[in-house]
C-alpha positions as CSV (number, residue, x, y, z in Angstrom):
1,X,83.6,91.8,150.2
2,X,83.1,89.1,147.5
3,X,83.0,85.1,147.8
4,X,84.2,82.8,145.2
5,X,80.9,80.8,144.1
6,X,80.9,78.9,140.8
7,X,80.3,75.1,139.9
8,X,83.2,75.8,137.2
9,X,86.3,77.0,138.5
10,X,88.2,76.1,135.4
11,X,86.0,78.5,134.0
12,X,85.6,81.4,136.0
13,X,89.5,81.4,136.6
14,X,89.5,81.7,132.2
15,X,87.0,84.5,132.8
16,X,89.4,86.2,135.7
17,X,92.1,86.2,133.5
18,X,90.4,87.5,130.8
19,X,88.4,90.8,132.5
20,X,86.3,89.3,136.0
21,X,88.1,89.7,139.1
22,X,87.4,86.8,141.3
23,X,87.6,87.5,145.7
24,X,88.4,83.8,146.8
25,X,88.3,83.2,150.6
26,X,87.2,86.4,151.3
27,X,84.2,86.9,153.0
28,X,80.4,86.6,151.7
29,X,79.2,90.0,150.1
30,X,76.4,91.7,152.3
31,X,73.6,93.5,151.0
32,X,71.0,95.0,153.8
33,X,68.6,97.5,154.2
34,X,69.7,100.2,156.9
35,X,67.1,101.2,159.5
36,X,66.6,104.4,157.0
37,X,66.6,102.9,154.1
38,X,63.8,101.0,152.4
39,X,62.8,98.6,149.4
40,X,62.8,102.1,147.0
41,X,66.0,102.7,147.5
42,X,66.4,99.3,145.2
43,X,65.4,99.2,141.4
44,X,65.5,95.7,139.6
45,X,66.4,97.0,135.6
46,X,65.5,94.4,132.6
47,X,65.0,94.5,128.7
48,X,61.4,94.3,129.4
49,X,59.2,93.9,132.9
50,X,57.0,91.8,131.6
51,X,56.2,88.8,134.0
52,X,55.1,86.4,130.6
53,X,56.0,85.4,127.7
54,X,54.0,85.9,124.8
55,X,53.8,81.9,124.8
56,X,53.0,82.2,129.1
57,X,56.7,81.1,130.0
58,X,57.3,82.8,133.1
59,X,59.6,85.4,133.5
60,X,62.7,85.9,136.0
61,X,60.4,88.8,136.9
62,X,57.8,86.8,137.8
63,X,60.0,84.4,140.1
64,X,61.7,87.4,141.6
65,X,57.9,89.1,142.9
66,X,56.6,85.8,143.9
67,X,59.7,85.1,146.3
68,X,59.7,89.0,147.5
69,X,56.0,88.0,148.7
70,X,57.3,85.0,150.4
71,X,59.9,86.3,152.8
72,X,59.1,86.1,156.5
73,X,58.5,90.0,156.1
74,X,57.2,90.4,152.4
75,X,58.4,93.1,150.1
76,X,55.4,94.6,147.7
77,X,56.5,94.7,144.0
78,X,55.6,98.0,141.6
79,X,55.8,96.3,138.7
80,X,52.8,97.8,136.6
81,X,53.8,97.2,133.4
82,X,54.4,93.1,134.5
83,X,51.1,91.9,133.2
84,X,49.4,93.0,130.2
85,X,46.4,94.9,131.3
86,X,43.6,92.6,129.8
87,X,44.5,90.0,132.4
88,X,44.8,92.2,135.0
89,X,41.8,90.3,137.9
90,X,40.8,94.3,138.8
91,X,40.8,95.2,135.5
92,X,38.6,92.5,134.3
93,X,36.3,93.0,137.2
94,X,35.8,96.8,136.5
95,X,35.4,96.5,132.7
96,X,33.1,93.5,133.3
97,X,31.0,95.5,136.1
98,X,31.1,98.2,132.9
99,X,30.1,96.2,130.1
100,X,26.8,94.5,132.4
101,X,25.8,97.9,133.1
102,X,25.8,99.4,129.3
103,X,25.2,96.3,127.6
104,X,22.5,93.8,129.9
105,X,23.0,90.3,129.1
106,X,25.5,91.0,125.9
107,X,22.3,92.1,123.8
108,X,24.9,94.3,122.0
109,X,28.0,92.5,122.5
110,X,26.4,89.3,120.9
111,X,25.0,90.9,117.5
112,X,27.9,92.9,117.0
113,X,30.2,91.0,114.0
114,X,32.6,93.4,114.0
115,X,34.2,92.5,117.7
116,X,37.0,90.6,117.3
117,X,37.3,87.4,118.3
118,X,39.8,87.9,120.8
119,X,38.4,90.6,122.1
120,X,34.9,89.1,122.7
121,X,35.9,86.3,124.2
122,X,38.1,88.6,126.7
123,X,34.8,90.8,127.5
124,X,33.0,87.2,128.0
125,X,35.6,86.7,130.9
126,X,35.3,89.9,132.2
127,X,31.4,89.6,132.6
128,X,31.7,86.2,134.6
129,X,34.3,88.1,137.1
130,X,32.6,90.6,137.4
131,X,29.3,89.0,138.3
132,X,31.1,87.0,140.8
133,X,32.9,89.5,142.4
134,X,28.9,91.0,143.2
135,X,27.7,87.8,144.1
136,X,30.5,86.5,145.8
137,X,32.5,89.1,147.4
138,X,29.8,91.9,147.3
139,X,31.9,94.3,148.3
140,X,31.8,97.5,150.2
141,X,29.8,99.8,150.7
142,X,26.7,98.8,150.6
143,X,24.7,102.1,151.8
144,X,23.1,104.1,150.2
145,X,23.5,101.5,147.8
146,X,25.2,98.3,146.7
147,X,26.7,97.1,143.9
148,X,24.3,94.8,143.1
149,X,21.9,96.9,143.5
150,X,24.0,99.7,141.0
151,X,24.5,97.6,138.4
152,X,20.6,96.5,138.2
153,X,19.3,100.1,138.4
154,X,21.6,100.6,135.6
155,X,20.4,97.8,133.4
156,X,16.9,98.0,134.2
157,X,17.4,102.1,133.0
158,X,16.1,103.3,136.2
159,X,17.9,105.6,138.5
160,X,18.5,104.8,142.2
161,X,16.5,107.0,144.8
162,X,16.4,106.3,148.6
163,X,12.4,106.4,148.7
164,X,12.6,104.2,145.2
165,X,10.3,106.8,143.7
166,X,9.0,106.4,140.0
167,X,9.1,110.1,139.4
168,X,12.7,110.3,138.5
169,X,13.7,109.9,135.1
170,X,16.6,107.8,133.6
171,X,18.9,110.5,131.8
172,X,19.1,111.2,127.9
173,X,22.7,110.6,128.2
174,X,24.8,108.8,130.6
175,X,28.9,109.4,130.5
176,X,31.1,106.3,130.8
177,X,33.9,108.8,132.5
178,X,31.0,109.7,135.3
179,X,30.1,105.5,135.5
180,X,33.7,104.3,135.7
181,X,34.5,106.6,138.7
182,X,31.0,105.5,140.3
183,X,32.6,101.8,140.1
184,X,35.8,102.6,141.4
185,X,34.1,102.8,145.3
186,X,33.5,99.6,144.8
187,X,36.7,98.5,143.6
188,X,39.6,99.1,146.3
189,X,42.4,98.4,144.1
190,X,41.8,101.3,141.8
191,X,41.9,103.1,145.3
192,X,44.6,102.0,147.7
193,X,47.0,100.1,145.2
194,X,49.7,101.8,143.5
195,X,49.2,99.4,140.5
196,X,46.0,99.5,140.5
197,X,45.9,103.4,140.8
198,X,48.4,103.0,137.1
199,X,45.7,100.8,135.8
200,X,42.7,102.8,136.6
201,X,44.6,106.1,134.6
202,X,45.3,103.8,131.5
203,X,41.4,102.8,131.1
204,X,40.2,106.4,132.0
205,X,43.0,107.8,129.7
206,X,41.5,105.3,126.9
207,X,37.8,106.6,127.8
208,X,39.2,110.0,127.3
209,X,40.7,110.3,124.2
210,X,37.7,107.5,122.6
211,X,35.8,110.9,123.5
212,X,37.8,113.2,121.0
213,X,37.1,111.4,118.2
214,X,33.7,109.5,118.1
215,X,30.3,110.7,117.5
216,X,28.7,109.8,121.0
217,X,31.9,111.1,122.9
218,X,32.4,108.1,125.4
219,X,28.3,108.7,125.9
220,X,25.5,106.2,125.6
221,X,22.6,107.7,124.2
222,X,19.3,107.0,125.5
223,X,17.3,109.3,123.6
224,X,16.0,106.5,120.8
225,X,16.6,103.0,121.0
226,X,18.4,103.3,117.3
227,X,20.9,105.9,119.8
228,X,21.5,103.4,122.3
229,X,22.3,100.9,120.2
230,X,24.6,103.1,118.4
231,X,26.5,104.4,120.8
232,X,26.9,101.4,122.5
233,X,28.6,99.8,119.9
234,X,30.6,102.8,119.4
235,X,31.7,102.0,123.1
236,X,32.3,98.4,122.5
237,X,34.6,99.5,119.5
238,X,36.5,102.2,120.6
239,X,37.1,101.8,124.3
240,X,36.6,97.9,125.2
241,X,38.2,96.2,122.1
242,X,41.5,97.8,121.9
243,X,41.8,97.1,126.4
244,X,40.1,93.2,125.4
245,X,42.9,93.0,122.6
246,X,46.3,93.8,124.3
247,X,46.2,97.4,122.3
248,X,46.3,99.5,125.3
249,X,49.8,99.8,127.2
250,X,50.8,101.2,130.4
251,X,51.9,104.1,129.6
252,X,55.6,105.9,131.7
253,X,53.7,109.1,132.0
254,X,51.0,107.0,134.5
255,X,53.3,106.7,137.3
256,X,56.1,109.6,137.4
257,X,56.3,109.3,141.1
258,X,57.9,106.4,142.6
259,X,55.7,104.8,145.8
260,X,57.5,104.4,148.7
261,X,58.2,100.9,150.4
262,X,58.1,98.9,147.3
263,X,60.6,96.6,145.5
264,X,60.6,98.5,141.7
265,X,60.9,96.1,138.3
266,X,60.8,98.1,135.2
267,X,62.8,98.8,132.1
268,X,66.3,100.1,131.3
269,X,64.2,102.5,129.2
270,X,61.9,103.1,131.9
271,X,64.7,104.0,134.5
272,X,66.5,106.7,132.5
273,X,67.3,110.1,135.0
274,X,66.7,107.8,137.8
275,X,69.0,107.0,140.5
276,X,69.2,104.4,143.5
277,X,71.2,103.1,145.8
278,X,71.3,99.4,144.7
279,X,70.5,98.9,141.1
280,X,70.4,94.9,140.2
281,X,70.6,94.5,136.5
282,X,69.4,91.5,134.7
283,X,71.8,91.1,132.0
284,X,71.2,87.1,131.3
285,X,68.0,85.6,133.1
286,X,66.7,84.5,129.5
287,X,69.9,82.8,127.8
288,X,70.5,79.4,128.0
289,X,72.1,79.1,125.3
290,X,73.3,80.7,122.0
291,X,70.4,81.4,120.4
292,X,69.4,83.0,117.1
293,X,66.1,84.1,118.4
294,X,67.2,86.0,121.3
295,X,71.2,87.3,119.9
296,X,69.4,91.3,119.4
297,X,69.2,91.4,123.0
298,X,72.7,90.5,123.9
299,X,75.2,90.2,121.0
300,X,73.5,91.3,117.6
301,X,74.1,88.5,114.5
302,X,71.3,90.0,112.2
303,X,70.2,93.7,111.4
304,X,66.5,94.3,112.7
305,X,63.8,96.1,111.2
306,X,64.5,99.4,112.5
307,X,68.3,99.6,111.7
308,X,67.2,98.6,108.3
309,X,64.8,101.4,107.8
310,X,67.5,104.2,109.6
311,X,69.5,102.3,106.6
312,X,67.2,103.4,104.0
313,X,66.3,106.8,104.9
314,X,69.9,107.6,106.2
315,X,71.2,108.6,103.1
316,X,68.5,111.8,102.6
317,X,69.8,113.1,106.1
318,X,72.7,115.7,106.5
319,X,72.8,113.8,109.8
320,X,73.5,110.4,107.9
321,X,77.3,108.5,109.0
322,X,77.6,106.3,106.2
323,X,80.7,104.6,107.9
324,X,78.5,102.7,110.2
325,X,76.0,99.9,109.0
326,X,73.0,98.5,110.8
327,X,74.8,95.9,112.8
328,X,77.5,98.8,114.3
329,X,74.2,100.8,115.0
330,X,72.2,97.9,116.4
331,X,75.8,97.2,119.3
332,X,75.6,100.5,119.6
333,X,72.3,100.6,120.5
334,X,72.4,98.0,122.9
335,X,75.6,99.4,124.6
336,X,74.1,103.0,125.2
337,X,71.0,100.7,127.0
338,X,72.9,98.7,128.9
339,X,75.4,101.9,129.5
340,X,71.8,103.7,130.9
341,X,71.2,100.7,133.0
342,X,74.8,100.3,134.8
343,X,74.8,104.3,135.6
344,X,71.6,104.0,137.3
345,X,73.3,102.6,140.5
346,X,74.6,105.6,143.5
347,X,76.4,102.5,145.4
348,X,75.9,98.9,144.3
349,X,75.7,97.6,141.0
350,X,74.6,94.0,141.1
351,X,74.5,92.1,137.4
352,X,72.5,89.0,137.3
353,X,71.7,85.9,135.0
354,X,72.0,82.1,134.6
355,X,74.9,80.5,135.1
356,X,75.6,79.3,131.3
357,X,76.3,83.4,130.6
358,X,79.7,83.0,132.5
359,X,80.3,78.5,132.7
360,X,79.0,78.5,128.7
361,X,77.4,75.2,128.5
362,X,78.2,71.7,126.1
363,X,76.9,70.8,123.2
364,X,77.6,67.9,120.9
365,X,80.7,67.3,123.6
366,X,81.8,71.1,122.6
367,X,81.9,73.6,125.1
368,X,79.6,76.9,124.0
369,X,79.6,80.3,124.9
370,X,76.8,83.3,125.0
371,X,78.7,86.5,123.8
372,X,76.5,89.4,125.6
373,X,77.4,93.1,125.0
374,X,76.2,93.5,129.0
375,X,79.0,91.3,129.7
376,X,81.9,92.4,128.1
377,X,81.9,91.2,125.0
378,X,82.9,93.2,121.9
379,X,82.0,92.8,118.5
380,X,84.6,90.6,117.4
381,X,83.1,87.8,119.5
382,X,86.1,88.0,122.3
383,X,85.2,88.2,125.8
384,X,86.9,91.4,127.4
385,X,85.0,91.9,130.5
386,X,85.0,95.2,132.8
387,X,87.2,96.8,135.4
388,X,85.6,96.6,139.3
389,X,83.1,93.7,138.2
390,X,83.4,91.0,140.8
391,X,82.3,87.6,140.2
392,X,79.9,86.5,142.8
């Protein structure tokens, strides 16, 4: 069933008539979770998961997950791809608890023009997380050895023994695959979280493929101090700049299974071949109003870059439709997405965004509207709307 629930009514009785079928005086819709169902069998869809703004606005994603972890019974979000993966608090620590043990007191780090400035001042923040999670938190375990006690033994080049002998020697070569996954026992987010399980493959995978292509293969060198330093500048370069910097992304492949038991946020893109009970689409959170800035994501007013290169190299194809332009490609883009997001749903389909998407919204004493493609909208500019879409 579907209530009537609008501060316009004028309004929504327009948008009735024109394509949304309104249920006044009918009873409130109810959406619940059966005794055999659970939070998986729901799957939030948006242009992009990401809980910021490049400026630090926060998303409807980040609203959503902080009230989900307010209820009286909290839901747990998988949102991995919410938060860009330098900012990530376990992330930081582990890179930070990384750096201290390769590169004591920044010796390297410091001399080393070539970092970015971005990127060192990232890796600065990591190191002061880090050493507070040891100090402050020191975590478990702490037999046979702590953490502490890890990273000194690695800094001061000396291996740990039980007896503390002096007749073992600190290796030639030390592996940063065979360090990170010595961290990781101290770090039980990379163990028991399903996010942090997605994080931990995306530095690894990073580590990994550094190795492939560099001279020291994701090794420092301890052979000659001209090695070490060497190598661990190759490190700083190759592995912790391009995490410090935003260049490494959370890749699909990461987390093909779905955990059970949580609330899932990710991307139309993200949820193609996937099906679930109750899919909730947001198709307006970000418009307030008609916008310029934001028109590729809902009603298309300029070509973009890629339509304008599949322009340019269009007409060298035997694949090439010169009967459409860049602006029919860039609707039809948008409609196959949001066509890949509304066939997600088994049962429910629930479309949501701000009010001003349906009321439109004054300005200058003139009453505006936001044409959105996920809304019914064609290209003409005229609202159409869609058959068996209530208005809630």
């Amino acid at each position: 069933n579907q209530k009537f629930n609008s501060d316009n009514k004028t309004t929504l009785i327009n948008y009735r008539d024109k394509g949304f079928e309104l249920a006044e005086g009918e009873d409130e819709i109810v959406i619940e979770l059966g005794d055999e169902g659970s939070a998986e069998d729901i799957a939030f869809l948006t242009y992009s998961p990401k809980e910021l703004t490049a400026t630090g606005s926060r998303t409807f994603a980040f609203a959503l997950k902080k009230q989900l972890g307010r209820l009286r019974h909290p839901i747990d979000v998988f949102n991995p791809r919410g938060q860009d993966l330098q900012n990530i608090d376990c992330v930081a620590v582990f890179c930070g608890l990384m750096l201290e043990c390769i590169d004591p007191n920044s010796n390297y780090q410091n001399t080393n023009d070539k970092l970015p400035n971005s990127a060192s001042r990232n890796m600065k923040v990591w190191r002061r997380k880090a050493i507070s999670y040891m100090n402050d938190v020191n975590p478990e375990p702490h037999s046979p050895v702590s953490l502490e006690k890890f990273v000194t033994h690695w800094q001061i080049r000396h291996p740990f023994s039980s007896d503390e002998s002096n007749d073992i020697k600190w290796p030639k070569k030390a592996n940063l695959m065979e360090l990170a996954y010595k961290l990781v026992s101290w770090i039980p987010e990379f163990q028991e979280d399903d996010e942090g399980v997605v994080y931990l493959k995306a530095i690894t995978q990073t580590i990994t493929q550094t190795s492939f292509f560099n001279k020291y293969s994701a090794n420092i060198d301890f052979s000659s101090p001209e090695a070490e330093k060497e190598s661990i500048n190759e490190a700083l370069l190759n592995i912790f700049v391009p995490i410090a910097s935003g260049g490494v992304q959370i890749d699909e492949n990461y987390f093909e299974v779905i955990p059970a038991n949580r609330f899932n946020i990710m991307s139309i893109h993200q949820a193609k071949g996937l099906e679930f009970p109750l899919v909730i689409v947001d198709v307006g959170s970000r418009f307030k109003k008609n916008l310029p800035k934001d028109a590729n994501l809902r009603f298309p007013k300029n070509v973009d870059s890629s339509s304008i290169i599949q322009d340019r190299i269009k007409k060298y194809s035997s694949l090439s439709n010169r009967n459409r332009d860049s602006k029919d490609m860039a609707f039809d883009d948008l409609t196959r997405l949001y066509f890949v997001a509304f066939s997600r749903a088994k049962d429910v389909l629930l479309l949501v965004g701000l009010n001003p998407n349906i009321d439109g919204y004054k300005q200058n004493d003139k009453q505006m509207k936001i044409p959105n493609v996920a809304l019914g909208w064609n290209r003409d500019e005229e609202f159409i709307g869609f058959d068996n879409i209530f208005l809630i």
